[in-house]
N, C-alpha and C positions, 0 to 999 in steps of 0.2 A: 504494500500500500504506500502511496506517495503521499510527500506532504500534504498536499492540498486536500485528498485525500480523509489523511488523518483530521485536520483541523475540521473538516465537514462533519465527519464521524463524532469525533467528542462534543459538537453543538445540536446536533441532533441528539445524542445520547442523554446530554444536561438541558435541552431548553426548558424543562419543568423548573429544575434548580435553578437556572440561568432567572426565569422569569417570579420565581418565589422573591429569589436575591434583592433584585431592581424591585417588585412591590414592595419587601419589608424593608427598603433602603439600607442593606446590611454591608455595604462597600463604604467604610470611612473616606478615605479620598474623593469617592465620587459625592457623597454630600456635603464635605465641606469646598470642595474646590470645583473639580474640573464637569460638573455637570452645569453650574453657574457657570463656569468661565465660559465655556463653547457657546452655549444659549446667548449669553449677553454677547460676547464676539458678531453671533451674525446677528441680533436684533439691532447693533451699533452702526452695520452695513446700509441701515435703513432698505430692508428687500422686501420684496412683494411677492415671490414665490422661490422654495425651495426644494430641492431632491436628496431626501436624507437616509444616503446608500452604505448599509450594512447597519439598518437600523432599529436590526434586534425584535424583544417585544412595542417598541415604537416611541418609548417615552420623550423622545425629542423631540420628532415628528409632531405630536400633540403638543409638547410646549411652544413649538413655534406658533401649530396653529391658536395656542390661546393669546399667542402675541401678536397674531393680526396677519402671519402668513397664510399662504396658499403653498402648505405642506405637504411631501411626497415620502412615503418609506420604500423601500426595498431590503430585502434581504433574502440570502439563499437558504436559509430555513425555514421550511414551511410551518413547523412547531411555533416558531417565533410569530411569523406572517400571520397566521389563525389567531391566534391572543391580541394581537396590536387588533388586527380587525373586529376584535370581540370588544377591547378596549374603546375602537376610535375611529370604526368605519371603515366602510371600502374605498379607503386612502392611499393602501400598500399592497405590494405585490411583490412574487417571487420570484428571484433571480439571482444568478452566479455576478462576480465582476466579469466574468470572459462575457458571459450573454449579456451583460450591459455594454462592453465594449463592441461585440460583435452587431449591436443593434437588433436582437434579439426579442427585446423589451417593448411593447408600445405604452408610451407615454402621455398621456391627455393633454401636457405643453412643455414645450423647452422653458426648463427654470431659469432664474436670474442666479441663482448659485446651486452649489453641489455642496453638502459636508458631510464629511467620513470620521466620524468620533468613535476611536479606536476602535479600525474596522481593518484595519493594512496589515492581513498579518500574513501572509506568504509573500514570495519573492516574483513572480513572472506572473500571475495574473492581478496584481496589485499594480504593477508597471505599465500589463496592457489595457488596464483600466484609464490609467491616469495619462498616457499616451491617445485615448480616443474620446475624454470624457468630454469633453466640446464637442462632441456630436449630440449629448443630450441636452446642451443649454443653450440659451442665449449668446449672441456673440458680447465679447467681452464679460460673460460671467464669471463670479466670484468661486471661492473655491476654498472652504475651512477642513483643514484635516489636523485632529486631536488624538495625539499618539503618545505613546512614552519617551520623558523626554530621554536622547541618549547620555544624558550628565549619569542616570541610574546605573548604569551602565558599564560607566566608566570609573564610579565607583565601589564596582566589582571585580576592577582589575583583567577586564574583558573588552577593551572597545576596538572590536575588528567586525565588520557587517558579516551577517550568516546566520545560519538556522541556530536556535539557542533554545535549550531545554526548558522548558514549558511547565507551571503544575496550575491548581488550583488552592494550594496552599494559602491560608488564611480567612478563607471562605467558610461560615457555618456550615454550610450543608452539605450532602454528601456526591460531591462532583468525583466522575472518574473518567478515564481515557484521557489522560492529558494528551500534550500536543507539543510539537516546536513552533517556532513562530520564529519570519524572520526580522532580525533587527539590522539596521540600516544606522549609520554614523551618521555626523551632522552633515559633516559632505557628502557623501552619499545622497543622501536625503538631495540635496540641493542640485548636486547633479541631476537626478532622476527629474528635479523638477522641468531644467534645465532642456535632458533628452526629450519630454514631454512637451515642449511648448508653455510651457506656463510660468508665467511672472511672480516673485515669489515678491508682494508687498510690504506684507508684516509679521514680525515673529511675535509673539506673546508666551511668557513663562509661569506661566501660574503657581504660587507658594503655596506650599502647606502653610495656613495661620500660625504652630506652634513649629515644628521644624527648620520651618523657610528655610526650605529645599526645594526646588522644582517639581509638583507634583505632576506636569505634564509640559508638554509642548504643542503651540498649537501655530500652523503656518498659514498665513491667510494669502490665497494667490488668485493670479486672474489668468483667465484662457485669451 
């Protein structure tokens, strides 16, 4: 079984757990930091419709919509897709990043941006995503993707891009099949945006309130 593979497999396996998680808000980081941070990032875009790909049980999707957009999920788990539409309408639909790059997807309109809140977790259909995702938008749209920042990284005495062991350690609940996921450097990172066509406008570092440590990274770019 191949990565990409694997990663499918343990979200399909967890999306029960996955979506228990995100309702009892049981992720410290994501309630004090980077679930605010991403939301207010593109509310601050001042946008009028979004496409928010790898969007899990949906919870984004719904907060943009109660912030006034015109909100899209996607995601390649159908476990996930069913719950967001239970939650929040027939808003989202299912799809891989290759079939969203391949235009596989039909879409009711080209959004004014696209954001991927830690959704990049393999290495070659993450690229061919971000290589073709201006096919789903508006020309000149925006583009927020909120990822780990690689500072985490590098102080593990690990910072070379590649597939990096995976768990779900720290999680209440009883998650199995871990995964790798690939991790990308900051250059890296910057390259790929680079290879991609996309404009990289603003970084944002978002603190842990008590640590102030970088709980994420989030790159705001245009097509």
């Amino acid at each position: 079984m191949d990565h990409n593979a694997r990663i499918a497999a343990s979200w399909e396996a967890n999306a029960d757990n996955w979506i228990a998680t995100i309702d009892h808000a049981e992720i410290d980081s994501r309630n004090l930091v980077t679930n605010e941070a991403i939301l207010q990032a593109v509310i601050a875009a001042g946008l009028k419709s979004v496409i928010d790909i790898g969007c899990g049980e949906g919870w984004l999707t719904r907060a943009m919509q109660e912030a006034g957009m015109n909100a899209y999920g996607v995601d390649a788990v159908p476990a996930l897709i069913d719950n967001a539409i239970h939650k929040g309408g027939a808003h989202y639909a299912v799809a891989t990043f290759r079939e969203l790059g391949e235009g596989k997807l039909y879409l009711p309109v080209k959004t004014a941006a696209a954001v991927i809140n830690f959704a990049l977790l393999d290495e070659m259909d993450s690229a061919f995503l971000l290589q073709r995702i201006h096919l789903l938008l508006q020309p000149n749209a925006k583009i927020f993707i909120q990822t780990l920042h690689p500072l985490t990284m590098a102080m593990q005495g690990d910072y070379t891009s590649g597939w990096k062991e995976g768990s779900w350690d720290g999680l209440k609940r009883e998650f199995k099949l871990p995964y790798e996921w690939y991790f990308r450097t900051l250059a890296d990172w910057t390259n790929l945006f680079h290879a991609s066509g996309l404009r990289l406008n603003k970084v944002l570092e978002p603190l842990h309130p008590v640590t102030k440590v970088p709980a994420s990274i989030i790159f705001q770019l245009e097509c």
